[in-house]
C-alpha positions in Angstrom: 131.2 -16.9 15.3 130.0 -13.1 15.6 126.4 -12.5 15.2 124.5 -9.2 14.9 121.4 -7.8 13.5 121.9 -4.9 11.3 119.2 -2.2 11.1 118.8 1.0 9.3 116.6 4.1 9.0 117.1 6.8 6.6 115.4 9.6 4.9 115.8 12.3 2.0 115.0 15.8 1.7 115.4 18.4 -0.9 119.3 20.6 -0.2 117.1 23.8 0.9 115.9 21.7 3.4 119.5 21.2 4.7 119.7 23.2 7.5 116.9 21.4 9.8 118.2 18.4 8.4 121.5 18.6 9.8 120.0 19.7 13.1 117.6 16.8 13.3 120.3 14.4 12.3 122.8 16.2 15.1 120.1 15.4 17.5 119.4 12.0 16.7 123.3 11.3 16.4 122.7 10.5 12.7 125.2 11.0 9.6 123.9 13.1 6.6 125.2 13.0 3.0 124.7 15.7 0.1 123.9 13.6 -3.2 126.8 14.5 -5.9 124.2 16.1 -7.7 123.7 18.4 -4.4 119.8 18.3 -5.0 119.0 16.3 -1.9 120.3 15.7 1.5 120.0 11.9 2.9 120.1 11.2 6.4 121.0 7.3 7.9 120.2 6.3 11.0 121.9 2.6 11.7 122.9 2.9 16.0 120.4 0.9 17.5 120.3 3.9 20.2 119.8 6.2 18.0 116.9 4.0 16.6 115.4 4.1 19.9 115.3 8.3 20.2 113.3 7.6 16.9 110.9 5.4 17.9 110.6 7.5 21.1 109.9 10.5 18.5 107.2 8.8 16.8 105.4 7.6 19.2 105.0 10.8 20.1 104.1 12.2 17.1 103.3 9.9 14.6 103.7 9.6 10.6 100.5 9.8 8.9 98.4 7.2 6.2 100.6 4.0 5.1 104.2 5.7 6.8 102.7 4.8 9.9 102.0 0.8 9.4 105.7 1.1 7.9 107.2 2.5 10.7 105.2 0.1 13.4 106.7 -2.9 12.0 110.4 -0.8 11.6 109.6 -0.4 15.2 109.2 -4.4 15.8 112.1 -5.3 14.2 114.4 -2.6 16.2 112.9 -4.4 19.5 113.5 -7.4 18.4 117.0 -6.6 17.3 118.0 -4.7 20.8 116.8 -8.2 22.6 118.7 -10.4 20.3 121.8 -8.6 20.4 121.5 -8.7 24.1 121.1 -11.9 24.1 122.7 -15.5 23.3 122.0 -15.0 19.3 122.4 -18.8 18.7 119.8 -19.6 21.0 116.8 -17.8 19.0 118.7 -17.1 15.8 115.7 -19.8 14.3 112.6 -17.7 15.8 114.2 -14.8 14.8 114.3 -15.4 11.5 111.1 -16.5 10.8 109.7 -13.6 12.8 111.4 -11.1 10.3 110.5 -13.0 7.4 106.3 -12.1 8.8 107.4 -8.8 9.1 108.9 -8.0 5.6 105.3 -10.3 4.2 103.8 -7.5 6.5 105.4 -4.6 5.0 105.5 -6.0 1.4 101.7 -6.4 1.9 101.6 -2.3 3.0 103.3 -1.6 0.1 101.0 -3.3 -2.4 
């Protein structure tokens, strides 16, 4: 049986914002998508590599107010999921998921 955490960071912006967009998503090996209404750009971040040059970004210069509590336990839960993936998954598979479970009551608590 194939385990594997799945993890995902994405953003929108309005279209005339589309050039730096595409640069910051070349950078951080990212895909972008034009909505079919071509008002906004959307940019998904899902490699857990690329998730890293994120949290490497951020750290260095960090979201402001609520975005930043948000990001800390996005941040967590990338961690976590570079460990687990690197390691046997059926061996912590049980502690993992009750660790995520405090970190979306952590986030749903931000959000409130």
């Amino acid at each position: 049986m194939y385990y594997k955490l799945r993890h995902k960071f994405s953003f929108s912006r309005d279209i005339s914002e589309l050039k730096i967009i595409k640069l910051i998503a070349e950078y951080l090996e990212a895909k972008t998508y034009v909505r079919t209404d071509g008002s906004h750009v959307d940019v998904n971040i899902v490699r857990l590599d690329t998730c890293e040059y994120l949290i490497k970004f951020f750290d260095k210069y960090p979201l402001q107010s609520s975005k930043h509590q948000e990001y800390l336990i996005w941040r967590e839960f990338v961690i976590i999921a570079k460990g687990f993936n690197e390691s046997n998954p059926l061996s912590s598979l049980d502690n993992i998921i009750f660790y995520f479970h405090k970190l979306v009551d952590k986030l749903a608590s931000i959000r409130n």
